[in-house]
C-alpha positions as CSV (number, residue, x, y, z in Angstrom):
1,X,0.0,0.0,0.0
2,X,2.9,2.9,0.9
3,X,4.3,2.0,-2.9
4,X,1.0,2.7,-4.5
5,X,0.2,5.5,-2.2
6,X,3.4,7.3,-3.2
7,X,3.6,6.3,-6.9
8,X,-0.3,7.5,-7.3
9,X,0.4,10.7,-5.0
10,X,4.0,11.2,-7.8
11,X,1.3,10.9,-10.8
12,X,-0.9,13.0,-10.0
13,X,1.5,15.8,-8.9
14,X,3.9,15.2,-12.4
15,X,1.2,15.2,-14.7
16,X,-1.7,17.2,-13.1
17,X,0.0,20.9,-13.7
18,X,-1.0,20.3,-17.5
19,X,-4.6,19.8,-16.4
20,X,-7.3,23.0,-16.6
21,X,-8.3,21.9,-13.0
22,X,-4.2,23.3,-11.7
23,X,-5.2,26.4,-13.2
24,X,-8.4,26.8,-11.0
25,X,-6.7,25.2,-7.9
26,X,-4.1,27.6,-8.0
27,X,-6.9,30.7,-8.4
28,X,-9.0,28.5,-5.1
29,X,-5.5,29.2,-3.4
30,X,-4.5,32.5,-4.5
31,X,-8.3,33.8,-2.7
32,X,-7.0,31.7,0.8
33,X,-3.4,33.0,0.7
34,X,-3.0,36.5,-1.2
35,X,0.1,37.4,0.9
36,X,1.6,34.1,-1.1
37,X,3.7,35.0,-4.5
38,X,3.3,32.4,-7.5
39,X,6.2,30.5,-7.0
40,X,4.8,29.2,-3.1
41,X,1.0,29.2,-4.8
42,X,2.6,26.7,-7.8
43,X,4.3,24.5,-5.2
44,X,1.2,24.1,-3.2
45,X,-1.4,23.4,-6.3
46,X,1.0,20.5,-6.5
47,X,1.0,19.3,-3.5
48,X,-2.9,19.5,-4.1
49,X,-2.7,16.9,-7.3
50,X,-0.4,14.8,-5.0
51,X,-3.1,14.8,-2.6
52,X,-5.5,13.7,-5.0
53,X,-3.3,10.9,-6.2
54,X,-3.1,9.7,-2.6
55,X,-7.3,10.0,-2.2
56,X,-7.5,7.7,-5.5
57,X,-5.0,5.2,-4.1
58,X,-6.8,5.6,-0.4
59,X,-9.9,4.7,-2.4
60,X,-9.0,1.7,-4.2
61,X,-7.3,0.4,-0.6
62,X,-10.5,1.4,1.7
63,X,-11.2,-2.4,1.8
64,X,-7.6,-3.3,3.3
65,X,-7.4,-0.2,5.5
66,X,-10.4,-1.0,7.4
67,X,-9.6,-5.0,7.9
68,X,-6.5,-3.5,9.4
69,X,-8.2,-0.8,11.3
70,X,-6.2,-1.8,14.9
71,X,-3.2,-1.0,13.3
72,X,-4.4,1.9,10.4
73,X,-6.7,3.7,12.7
74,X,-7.2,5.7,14.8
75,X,-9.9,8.1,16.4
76,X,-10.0,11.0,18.8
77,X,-14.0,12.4,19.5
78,X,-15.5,15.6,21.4
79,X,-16.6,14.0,24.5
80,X,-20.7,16.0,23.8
81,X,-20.3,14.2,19.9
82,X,-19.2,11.2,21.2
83,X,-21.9,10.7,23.9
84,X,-24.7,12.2,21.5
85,X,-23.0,9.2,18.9
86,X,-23.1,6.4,21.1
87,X,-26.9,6.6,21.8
88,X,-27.6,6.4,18.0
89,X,-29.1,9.8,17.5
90,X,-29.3,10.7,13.9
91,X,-26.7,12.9,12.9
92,X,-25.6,15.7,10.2
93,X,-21.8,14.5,9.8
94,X,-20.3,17.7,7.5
95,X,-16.6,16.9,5.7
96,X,-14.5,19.1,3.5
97,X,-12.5,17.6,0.6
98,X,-9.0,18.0,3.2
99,X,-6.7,15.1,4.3
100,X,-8.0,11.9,4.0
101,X,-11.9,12.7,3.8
102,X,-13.2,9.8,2.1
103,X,-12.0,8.1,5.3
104,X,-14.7,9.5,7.6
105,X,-16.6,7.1,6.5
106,X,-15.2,4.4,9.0
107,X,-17.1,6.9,11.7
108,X,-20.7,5.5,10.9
109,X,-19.0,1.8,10.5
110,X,-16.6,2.3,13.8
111,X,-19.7,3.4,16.4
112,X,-22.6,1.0,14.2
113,X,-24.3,4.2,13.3
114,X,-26.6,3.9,10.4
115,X,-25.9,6.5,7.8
116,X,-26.5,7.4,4.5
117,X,-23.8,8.8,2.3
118,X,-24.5,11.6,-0.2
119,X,-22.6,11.7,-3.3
120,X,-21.8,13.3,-6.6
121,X,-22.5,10.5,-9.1
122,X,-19.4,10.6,-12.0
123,X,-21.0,12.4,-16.0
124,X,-19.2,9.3,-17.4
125,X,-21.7,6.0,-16.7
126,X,-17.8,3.9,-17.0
127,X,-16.2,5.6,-14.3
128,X,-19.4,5.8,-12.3
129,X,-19.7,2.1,-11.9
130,X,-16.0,1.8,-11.2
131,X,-16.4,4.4,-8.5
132,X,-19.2,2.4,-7.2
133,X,-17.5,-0.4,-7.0
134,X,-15.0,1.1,-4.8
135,X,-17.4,3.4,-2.8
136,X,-19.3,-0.1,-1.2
137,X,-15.9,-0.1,0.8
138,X,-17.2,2.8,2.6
139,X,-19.2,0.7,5.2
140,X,-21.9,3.0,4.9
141,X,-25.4,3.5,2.6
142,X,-24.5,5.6,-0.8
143,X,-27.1,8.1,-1.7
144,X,-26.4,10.3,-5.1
145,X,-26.9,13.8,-4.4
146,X,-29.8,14.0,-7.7
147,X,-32.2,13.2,-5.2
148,X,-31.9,16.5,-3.7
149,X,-33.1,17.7,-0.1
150,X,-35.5,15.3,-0.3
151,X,-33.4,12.4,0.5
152,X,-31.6,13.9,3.5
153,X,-34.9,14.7,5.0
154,X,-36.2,11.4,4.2
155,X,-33.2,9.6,6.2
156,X,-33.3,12.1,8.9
157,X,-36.9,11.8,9.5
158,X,-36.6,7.6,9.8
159,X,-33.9,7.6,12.5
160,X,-30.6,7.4,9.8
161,X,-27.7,10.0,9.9
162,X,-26.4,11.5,6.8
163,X,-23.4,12.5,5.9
164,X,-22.3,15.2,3.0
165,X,-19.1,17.5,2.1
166,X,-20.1,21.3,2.0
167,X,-16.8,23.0,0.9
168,X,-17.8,23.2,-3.1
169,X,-19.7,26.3,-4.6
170,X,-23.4,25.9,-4.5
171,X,-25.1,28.4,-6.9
172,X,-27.8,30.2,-5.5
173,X,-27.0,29.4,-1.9
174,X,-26.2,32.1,0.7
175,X,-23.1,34.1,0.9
176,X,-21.3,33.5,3.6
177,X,-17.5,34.2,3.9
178,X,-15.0,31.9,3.5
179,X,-11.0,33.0,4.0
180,X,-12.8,36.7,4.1
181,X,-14.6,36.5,0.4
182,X,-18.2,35.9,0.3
183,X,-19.0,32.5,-1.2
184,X,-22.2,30.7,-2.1
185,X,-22.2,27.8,1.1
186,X,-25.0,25.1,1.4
187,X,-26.5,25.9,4.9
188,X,-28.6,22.4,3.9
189,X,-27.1,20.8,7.1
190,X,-27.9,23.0,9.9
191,X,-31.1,23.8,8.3
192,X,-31.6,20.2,8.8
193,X,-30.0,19.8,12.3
194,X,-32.4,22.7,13.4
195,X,-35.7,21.1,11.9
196,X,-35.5,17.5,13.3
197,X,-33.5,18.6,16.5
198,X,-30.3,16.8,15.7
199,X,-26.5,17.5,16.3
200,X,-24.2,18.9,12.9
201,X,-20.9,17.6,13.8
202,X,-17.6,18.1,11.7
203,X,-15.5,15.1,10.6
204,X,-11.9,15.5,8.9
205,X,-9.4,12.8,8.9
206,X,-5.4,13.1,9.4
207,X,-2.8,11.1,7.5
208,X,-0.4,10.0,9.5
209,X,3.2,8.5,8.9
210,X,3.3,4.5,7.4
211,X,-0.4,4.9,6.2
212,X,-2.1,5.4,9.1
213,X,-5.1,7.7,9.9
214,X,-6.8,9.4,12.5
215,X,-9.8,10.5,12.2
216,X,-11.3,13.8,14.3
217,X,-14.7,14.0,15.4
218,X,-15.1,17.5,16.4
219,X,-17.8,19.5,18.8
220,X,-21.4,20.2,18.0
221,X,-22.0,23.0,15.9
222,X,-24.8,24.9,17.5
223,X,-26.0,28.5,17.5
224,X,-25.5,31.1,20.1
225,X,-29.2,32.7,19.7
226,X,-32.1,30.0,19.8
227,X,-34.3,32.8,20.2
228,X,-33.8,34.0,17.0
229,X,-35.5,32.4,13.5
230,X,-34.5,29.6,12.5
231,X,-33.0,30.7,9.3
232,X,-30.8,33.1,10.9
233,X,-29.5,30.3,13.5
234,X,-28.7,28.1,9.9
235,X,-26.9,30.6,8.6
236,X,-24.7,31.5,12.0
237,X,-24.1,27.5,12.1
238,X,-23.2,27.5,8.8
239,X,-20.5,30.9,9.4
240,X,-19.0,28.5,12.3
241,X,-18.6,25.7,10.3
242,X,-17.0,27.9,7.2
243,X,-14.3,28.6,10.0
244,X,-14.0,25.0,11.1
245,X,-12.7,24.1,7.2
246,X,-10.6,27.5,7.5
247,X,-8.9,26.1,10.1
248,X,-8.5,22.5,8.7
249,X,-7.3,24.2,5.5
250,X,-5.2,26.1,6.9
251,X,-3.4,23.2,8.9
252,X,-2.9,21.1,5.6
253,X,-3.0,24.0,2.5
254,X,-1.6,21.1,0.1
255,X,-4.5,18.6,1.1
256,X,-7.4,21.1,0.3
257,X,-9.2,19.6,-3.6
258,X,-10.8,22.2,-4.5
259,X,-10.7,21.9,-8.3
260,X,-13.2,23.7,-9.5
261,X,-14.4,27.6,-8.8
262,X,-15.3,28.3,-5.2
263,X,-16.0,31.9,-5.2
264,X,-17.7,34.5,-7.6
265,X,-15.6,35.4,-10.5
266,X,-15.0,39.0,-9.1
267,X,-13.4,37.2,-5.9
268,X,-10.5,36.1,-8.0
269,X,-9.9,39.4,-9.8
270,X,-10.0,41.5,-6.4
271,X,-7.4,38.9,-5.2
């Protein structure tokens, strides 16, 4: 597994600064670190595509990783998201596409919590079904996205957690900043949280040295103001959580995939 991790992780990172998608990851990281020149914001929109060649690789060894979970991982938990976990109350688990993220997954399988999975089905009916194949390792129930609100509120409703990534534009969303520019953020999961009285907790996973991962659960995100409408407390929830990712970017810059626009076009230019 190390030899494929680091020849997939090499790939990606020789070969990916022809792609469009360096072009846009290095404008994603220009907006999170202006005071960077283009020499440090080239280095790290490779060690982006090297992160992405270690996900794929991560992916195709999910299998392995968790039969050799004693030794591959490990977890450190919030003591409040822990003991709301442990008595099986449905959950909003929220990831961003940093470190290891496909790896938060082993959450719902490592605590028996039944969750459904919500994800962006591949525009090429091949690579979807390969994708598939690989994403049954997850442990968990895959939902695609296409079916909307709908489906969250459908699993929430009979008892399920979901789980769903929220650092990608959503058009039409509200604006809420992100690294100090206003972006479009789905507040979908504390609007959720708020309306069948359940817990929005961040996940993001760590790679550690030899393959080995641990994986963060952090604290509740809850508003400040209950008293206020509902809407307002979503999008408050949702500002704290935008923070939460600025943080985890900020740790790991190079492990941030973000390849494809996050803010509004005159974000970029004022950058």
């Amino acid at each position: 597994m190390p030899v494929s991790d680091k020849l997939s992780g090499w790939l990606f990172r020789t070969f990916g600064a022809y792609s469009s998608k360096f072009r846009t990851a290095r404008r994603n990281l220009q907006v999170v670190f202006p005071e960077k020149d283009d020499r440090e914001i080239s280095q790290l929109s490779r060690k982006t595509f090297h992160s992405l060649g270690r996900a794929m690789s991560e992916l195709i060894h999910m299998s392995t990783v968790w039969e050799q979970r004693e030794q591959r991982l490990e977890f450190v938990a919030d003591k409040r998201s822990e003991e709301w976990i442990r008595c099986q109350k449905p959950t909003v688990f929220v990831i961003a596409h940093t470190g290891a993220w496909q790896y938060a997954n082993f959450l719902a399988a490592e605590f028996d919590i039944p969750t459904a999975i919500i994800y962006a089905p591949e525009a090429n009916p091949s690579l979807e079904k390969v994708f598939l194949k690989l994403r049954r390792a997850f442990q968990t129930r895959l939902v695609s996205r296409d079916g909307g609100l709908r489906v969250l509120m459908h699993e929430l409703r009979h008892g399920n957690s979901v789980g769903l990534a929220i650092d990608t534009r959503l058009d039409g969303a509200e604006m809420i900043p992100l690294f100090g520019a206003e972006a479009p953020t789905n507040t979908a999961p504390a609007r959720l949280a708020l309306r069948y009285k359940c817990q929005v907790i961040p996940v993001h996973v760590e790679r550690l040295p030899a393959c080995r991962y641990r994986i963060w659960v952090d604290e509740p995100v809850t508003p400040d103001d209950v008293s206020v409408p509902a809407s307002q407390q979503a999008i408050e929830m949702t500002h704290k959580l935008n923070r939460i990712f600025e943080r985890w970017i900020t740790q790991a810059p190079g492990q941030w995939i973000c390849l494809k626009r996050r803010w509004p076009k005159d974000a970029y230019a004022r950058r």
